[in-house]
C-alpha positions in Angstrom: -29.4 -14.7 -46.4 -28.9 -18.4 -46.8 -29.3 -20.7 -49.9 -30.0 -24.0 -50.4 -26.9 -26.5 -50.6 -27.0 -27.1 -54.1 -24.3 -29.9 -54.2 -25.1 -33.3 -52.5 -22.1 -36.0 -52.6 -21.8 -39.8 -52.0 -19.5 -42.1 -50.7 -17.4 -44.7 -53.3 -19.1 -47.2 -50.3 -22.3 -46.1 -51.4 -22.1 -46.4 -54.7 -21.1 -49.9 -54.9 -23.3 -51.0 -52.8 -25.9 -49.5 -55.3 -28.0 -51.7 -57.5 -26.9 -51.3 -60.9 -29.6 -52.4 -62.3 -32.1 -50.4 -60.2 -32.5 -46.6 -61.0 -31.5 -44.7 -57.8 -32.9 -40.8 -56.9 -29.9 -38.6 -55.4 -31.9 -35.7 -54.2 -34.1 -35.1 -51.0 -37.6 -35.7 -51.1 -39.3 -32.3 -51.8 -42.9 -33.1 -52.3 -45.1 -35.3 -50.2 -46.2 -36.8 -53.3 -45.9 -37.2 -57.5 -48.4 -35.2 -59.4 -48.6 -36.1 -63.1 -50.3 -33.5 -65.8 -51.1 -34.6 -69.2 -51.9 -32.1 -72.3 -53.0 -33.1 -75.5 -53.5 -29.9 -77.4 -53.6 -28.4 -81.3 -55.2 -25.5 -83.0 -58.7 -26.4 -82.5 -58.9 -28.0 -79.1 -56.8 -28.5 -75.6 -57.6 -31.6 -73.5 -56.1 -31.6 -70.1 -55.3 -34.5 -67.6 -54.9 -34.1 -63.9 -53.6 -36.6 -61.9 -52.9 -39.5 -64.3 -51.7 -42.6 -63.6 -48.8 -43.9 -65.9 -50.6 -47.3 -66.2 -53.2 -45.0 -68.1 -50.9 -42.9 -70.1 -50.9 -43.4 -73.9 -48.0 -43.9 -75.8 -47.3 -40.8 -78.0 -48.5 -41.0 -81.5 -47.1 -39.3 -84.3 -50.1 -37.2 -85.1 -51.4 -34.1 -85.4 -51.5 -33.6 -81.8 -48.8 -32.1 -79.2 -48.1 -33.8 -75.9 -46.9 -31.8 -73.0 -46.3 -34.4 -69.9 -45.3 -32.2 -66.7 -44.3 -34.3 -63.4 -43.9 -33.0 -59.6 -41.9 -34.8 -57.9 -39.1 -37.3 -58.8 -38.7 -39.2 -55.8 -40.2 -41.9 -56.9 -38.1 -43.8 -59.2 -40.7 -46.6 -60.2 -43.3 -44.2 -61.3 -40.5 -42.3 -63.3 -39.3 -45.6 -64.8 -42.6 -47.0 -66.0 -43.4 -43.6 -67.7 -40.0 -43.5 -69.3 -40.7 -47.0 -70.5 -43.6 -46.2 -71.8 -42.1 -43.7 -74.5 -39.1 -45.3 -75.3 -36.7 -43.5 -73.4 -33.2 -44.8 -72.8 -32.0 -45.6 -69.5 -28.8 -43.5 -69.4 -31.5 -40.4 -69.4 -33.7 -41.7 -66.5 -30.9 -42.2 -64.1 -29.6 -38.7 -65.6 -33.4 -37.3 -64.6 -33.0 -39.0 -61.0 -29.4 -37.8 -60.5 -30.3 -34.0 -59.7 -26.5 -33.3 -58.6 -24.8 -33.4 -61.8 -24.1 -30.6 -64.4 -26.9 -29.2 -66.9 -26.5 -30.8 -70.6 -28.0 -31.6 -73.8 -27.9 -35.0 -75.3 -29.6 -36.3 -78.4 -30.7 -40.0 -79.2 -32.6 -41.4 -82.2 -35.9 -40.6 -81.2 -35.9 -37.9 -79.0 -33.7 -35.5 -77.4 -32.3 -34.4 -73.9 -31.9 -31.3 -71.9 -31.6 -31.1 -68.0 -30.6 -27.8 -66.5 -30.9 -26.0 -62.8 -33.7 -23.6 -61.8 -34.2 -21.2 -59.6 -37.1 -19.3 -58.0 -36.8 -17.1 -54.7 -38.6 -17.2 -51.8 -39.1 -14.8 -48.9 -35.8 -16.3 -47.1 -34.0 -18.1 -49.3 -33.7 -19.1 -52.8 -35.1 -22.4 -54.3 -32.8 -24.6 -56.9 -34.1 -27.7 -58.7 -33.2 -29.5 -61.3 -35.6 -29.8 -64.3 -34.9 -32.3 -67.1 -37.0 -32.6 -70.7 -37.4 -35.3 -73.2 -38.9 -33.8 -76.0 -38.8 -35.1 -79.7 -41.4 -34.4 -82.5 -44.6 -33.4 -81.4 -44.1 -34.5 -77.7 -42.4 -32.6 -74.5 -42.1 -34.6 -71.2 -40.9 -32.4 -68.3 -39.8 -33.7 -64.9 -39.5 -31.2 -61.8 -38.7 -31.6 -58.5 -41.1 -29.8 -56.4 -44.2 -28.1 -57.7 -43.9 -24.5 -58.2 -45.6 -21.6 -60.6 -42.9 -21.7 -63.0 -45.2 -22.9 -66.1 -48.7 -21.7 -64.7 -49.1 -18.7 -67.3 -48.5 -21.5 -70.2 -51.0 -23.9 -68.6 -53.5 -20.8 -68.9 -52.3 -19.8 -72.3 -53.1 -23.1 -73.4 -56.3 -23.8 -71.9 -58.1 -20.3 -73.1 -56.0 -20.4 -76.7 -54.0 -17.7 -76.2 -51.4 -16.3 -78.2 -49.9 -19.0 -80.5 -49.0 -21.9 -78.4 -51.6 -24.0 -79.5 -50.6 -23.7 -83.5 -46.7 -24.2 -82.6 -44.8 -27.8 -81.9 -43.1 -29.5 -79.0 -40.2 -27.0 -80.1 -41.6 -24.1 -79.2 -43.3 -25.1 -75.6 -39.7 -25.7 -75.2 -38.7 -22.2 -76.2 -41.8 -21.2 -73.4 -40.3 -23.2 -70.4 -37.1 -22.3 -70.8 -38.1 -18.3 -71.1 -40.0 -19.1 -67.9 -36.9 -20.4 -66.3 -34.6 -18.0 -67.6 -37.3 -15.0 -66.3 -36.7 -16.9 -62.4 -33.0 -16.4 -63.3 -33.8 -12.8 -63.5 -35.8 -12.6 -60.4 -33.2 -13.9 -58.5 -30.6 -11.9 -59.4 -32.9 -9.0 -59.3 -33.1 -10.3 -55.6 -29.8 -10.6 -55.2 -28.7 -7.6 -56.4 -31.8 -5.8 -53.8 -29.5 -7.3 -50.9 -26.3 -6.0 -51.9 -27.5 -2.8 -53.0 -28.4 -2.5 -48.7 -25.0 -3.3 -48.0 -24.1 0.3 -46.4 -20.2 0.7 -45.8 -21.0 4.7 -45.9 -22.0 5.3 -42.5 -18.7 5.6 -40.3 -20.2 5.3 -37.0 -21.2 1.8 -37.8 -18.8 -0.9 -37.6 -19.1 -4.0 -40.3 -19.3 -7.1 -38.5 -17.4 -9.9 -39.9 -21.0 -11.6 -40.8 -21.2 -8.6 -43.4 -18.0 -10.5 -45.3 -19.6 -13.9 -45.0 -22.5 -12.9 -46.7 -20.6 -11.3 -49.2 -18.6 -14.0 -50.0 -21.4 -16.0 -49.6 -23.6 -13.9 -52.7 -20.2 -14.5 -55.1 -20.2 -17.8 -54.9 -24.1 -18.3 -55.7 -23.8 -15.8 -58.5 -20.9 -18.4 -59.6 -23.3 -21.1 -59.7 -26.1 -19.1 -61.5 -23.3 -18.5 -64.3 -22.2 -22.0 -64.3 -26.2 -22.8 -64.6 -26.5 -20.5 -67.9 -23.7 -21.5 -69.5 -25.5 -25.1 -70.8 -28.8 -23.1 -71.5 -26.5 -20.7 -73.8 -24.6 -23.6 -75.1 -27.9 -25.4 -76.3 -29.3 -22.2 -77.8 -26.1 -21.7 -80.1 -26.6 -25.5 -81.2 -30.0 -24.9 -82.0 -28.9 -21.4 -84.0 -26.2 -23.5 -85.7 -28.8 -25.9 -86.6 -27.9 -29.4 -84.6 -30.9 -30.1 -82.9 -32.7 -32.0 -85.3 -36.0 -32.0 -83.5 -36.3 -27.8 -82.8 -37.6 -26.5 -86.7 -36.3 -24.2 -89.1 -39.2 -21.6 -88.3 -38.3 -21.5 -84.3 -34.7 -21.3 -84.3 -35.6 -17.2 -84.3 -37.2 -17.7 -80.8 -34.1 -19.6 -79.6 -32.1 -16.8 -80.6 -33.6 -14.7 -78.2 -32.9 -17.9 -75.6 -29.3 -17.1 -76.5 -29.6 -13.1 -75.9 -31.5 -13.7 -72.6 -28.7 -15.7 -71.4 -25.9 -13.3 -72.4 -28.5 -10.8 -70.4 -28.5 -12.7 -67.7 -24.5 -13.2 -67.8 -23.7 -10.1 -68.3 -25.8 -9.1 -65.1 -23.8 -11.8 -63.2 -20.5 -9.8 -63.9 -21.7 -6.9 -62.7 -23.3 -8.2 -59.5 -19.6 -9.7 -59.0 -18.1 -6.4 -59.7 -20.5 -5.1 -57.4 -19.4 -7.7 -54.7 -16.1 -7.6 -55.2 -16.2 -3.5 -54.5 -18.1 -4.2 -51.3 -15.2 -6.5 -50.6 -12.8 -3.9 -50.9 -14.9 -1.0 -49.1 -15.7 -3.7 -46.4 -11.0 -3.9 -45.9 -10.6 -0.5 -46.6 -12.9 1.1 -43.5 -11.7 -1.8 -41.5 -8.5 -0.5 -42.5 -9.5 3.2 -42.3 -11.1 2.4 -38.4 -7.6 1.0 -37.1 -6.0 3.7 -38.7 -7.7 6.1 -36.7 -7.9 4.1 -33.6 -3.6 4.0 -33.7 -3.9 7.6 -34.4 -5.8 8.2 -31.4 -3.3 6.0 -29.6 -0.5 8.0 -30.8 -1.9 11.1 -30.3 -2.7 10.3 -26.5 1.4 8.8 -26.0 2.6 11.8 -27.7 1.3 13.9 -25.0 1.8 12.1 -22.2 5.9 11.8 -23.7 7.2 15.4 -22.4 5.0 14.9 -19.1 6.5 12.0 -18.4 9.6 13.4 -19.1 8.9 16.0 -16.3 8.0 14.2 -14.2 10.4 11.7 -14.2 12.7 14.8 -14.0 11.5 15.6 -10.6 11.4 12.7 -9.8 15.1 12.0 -9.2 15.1 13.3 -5.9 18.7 14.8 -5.9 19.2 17.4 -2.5 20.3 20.1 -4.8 17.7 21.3 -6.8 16.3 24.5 -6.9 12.4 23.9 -7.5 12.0 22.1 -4.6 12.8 25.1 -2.4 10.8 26.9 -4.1 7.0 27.7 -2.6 5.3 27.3 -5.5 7.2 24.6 -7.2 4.3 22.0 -7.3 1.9 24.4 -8.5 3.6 25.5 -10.9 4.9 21.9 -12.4 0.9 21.2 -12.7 0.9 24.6 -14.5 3.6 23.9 -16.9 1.9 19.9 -17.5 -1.2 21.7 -18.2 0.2 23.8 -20.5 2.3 21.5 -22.3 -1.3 19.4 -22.6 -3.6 22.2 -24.3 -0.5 23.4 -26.3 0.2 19.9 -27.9 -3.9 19.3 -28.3 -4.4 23.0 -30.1 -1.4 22.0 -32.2 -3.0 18.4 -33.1 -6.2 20.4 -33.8 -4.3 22.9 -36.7 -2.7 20.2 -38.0 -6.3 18.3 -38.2 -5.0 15.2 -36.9 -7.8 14.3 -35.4 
């Protein structure tokens, strides 16, 4: 199974030949093009926005009303620019939503705050990763993706038909939604993951492992490396937000974060065990490699030891001196091949008491 290269580095060359004053994207471009999705919702109404143009997006208000802005697609650094300056947002946190290769982390400024993290969501062949940043502050939540996937759709709906208590909650707690969402692809992938090692069969001894079987292998650790590294920041926030330093999640929500926290220690503690798991095959995979020589140099041995006395006889016979008695005698060669066969079926019932092979 093969995964998407997750880690994209540039040349020093590059980089100074880079604009600093113009805001650069660092990924590939996953989507043909930006789609931009606008919710202004509260208890008694939702009003939803499709395909808005950031020329007509409002600046958000402080006001009874929550704003969730969701947009596909990153690639296009002008469109992500004139909606970050729009709402205020520094430009240290718009290259950090462009740069998609660098680490997960929370930052807060005056008026809002920062969170960019990795996601995951498999597929039939391989798993997905993207980076999703938010910018959320008071009663406002923008989040920027990288391709458009299903991870949210279930919160769309929630919010459209007024289901469950979305629509009465802040910014704070759609956070608390979208990153359960994220977390629960975590869990599908590892859930995957942990289906493909689970058919890793060392227990049949007629087959032989191919060295592909340890490349995979090793291949599976180090992804289930990078999911842990990927928590860690989501578990991080979640303890800051318990320990009350995120000034824009409320007193009343930090119970949902808690159970951020437990998802992740979940999730990490899963991640140990598929390692353990691995790191088992690893060992299984060297000891039947080990386990097939040893029988294949037992076999060898077992054939030489044989073949030791009748060589010995024959190179007995084989001296030609004019003085010896067998070769007078009539049935000397018949009974040489007598006395090799016997020697043969002797030394192979012995091997067979003594269960060597």
């Amino acid at each position: 199974m093969e995964y998407l290269k997750l880690f994209r580095q540039f040349s020093l060359l590059d980089r100074k030949e880079q604009d600093p004053g113009k805001f650069v994207f660092t990924g590939v471009q996953p989507v043909e093009q930006q789609e931009i999705q606008l919710f202004t919702y509260k208890k008694q109404s939702c009003e939803e926005i499709v395909g808005i143009s950031p020329e007509d997006l409002p600046k958000f208000e402080k006001d009874d009303n929550t704003w969730w802005l969701n947009i596909h697609g990153i690639h296009d650094t002008d469109v992500i620019e004139s909606i970050c300056r729009k709402q205020d947002i520094h430009s240290l946190v718009i290259q950090d939503i462009l740069d998609v290769n660098q680490r997960p982390k929370y930052q807060e400024f005056d008026n809002f705050s920062f969170l960019t993290l990795k996601s995951l969501l498999p597929s039939q062949s391989e798993v997905i990763s993207e980076q999703i940043s938010f910018v959320f502050g008071e009663n406002f939540l923008l989040s920027f993706q990288e391709r458009k996937a299903d991870y949210f759709a279930h919160l769309r709906y929630r919010l459209r038909e007024d289901k469950g208590i979305i629509r009465e909650r802040g910014a704070d707690y759609l956070l608390y939604a979208l990153l359960e969402s994220i977390l629960d692809n975590y869990f599908r992938t590892l859930s995957k993951l942990d289906d493909d090692v689970e058919k890793l069969n060392f227990t049949d001894t007629r087959r032989i492992p191919s060295p592909g079987v340890l490349q995979m292998i090793e291949g599976h650790k180090k992804f289930v490396h990078y999911i842990k590294k990927s928590i860690l920041p989501i578990k991080e926030f979640a303890m800051m937000v318990e320990r009350g330093e995120c000034r824009f999640i409320s007193q009343r929500h930090i119970k949902y974060f808690l159970e951020i926290k437990d998802l992740c220690l979940t999730l990490l503690d899963s991640c140990d065990m598929l390692l353990a798991s691995l790191e088992s095959s690893t060992n299984l995979f060297f000891s039947i490699q080990g386990h097939r020589q040893n029988q294949v140099m037992k076999t060898l041995t077992i054939v030489a030891t044989i073949f030791i006395p009748l060589t010995f006889l024959a190179g007995v016979y084989g001296m030609n001196f004019t003085h010896m008695p067998e070769l007078e005698w009539k049935y000397g060669y018949l009974g040489v091949w007598m006395l090799f066969a016997m020697i043969f079926l002797g030394m192979i019932l012995y091997f067979r008491k003594m269960k060597w092979f």
